[in-house]
C-alpha positions, -999 to 999 in steps of 0.1 A, spaced: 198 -518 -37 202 -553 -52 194 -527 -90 223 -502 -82 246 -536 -74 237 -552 -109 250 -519 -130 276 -514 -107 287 -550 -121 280 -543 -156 296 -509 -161 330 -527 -146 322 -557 -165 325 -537 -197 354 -511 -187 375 -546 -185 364 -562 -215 370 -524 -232 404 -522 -221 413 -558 -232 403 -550 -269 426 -536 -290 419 -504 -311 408 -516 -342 394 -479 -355 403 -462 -387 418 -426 -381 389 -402 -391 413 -376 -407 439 -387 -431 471 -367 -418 496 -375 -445 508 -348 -469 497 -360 -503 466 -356 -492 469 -316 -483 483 -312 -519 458 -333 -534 429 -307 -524 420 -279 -553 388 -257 -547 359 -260 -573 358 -222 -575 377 -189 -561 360 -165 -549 361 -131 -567 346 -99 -554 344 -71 -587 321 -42 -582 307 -20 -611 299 17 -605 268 9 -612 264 -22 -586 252 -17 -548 277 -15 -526 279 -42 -501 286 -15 -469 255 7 -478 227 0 -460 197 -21 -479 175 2 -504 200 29 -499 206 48 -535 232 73 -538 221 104 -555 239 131 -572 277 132 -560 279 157 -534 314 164 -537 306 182 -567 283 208 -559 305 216 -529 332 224 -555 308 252 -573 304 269 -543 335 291 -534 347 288 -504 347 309 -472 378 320 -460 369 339 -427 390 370 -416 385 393 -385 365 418 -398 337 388 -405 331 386 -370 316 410 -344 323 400 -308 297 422 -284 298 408 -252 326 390 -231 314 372 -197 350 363 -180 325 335 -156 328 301 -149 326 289 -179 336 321 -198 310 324 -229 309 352 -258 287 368 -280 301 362 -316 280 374 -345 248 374 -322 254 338 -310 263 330 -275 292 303 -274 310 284 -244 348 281 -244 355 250 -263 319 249 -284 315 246 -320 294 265 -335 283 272 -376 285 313 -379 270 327 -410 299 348 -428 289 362 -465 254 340 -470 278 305 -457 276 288 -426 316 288 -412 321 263 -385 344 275 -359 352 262 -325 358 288 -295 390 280 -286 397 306 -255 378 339 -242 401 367 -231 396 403 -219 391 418 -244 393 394 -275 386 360 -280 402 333 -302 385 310 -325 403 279 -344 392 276 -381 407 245 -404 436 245 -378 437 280 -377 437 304 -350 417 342 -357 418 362 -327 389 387 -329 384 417 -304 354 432 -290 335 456 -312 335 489 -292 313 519 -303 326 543 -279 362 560 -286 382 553 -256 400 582 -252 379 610 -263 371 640 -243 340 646 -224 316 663 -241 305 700 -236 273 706 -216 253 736 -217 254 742 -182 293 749 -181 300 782 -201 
């Protein structure tokens, strides 16, 4: 007890004599203007890049190889038409699916379809009865079902009926 009532009396002891003193310490950042004009940087910093130099976004020990851009160019491109795609089978479910070039697709899937040796990426946009409607660059190709059989063609003779 008789400890706790000696630093009891020295902590107020020095709080008084604190607050009596006046403050005699120097500011410990100079605030005036001259002093913000005053300041000139040793060096700027520059960023230049080369071809030839790394790029500081690629990943570490990443090398770009040939440009890809380029051999995309020498390759003509695919335009896709009706006639490229044979739809054989239209399920009108839940989820309605389709069979497009031998590949089942989902309303809404996108799929790569090979057209003339190319892969074509084409999204499924809506299956109907009887066509379906596929979106292509922003492009809408509405394809209908193949059909071997001629609709409206007469039944055929039998040998029974003379």
């Amino acid at each position: 007890m008789k400890t706790l009532l000696t630093i009891s009396c020295l902590t107020l002891a020095c709080a008084i004599a604190r607050a009596g003193a006046p403050n005699t310490a120097a500011p410990l950042v100079d605030t005036t203007a001259t002093a913000a004009a005053a300041y000139t940087p040793k060096t700027k910093s520059v960023f230049s890049s080369a071809a030839a130099q790394h790029n500081p976004f690629w990943p570490i020990g990443w090398v770009k190889t040939a440009d890809e851009s380029d051999a995309a160019d020498s390759v003509a491109a695919v335009i896709p038409h009706t006639d490229d795609f044979l739809v054989s089978t239209i399920m009108l479910n839940d989820p309605p699916m389709a069979v497009i070039n031998g590949k089942d697709m989902a309303e809404g899937q996108i799929a790569a379809l090979p057209i003339n040796g190319q892969n074509v990426v084409v999204q499924l946009m809506a299956v109907q009865d009887g066509r379906v409607v596929l979106r292509w660059e922003n492009q809408n190709i509405v394809v209908p079902i193949h059909r071997d059989e001629i609709l409206n063609a007469p039944a055929p003779e039998t040998a029974l009926n003379p």
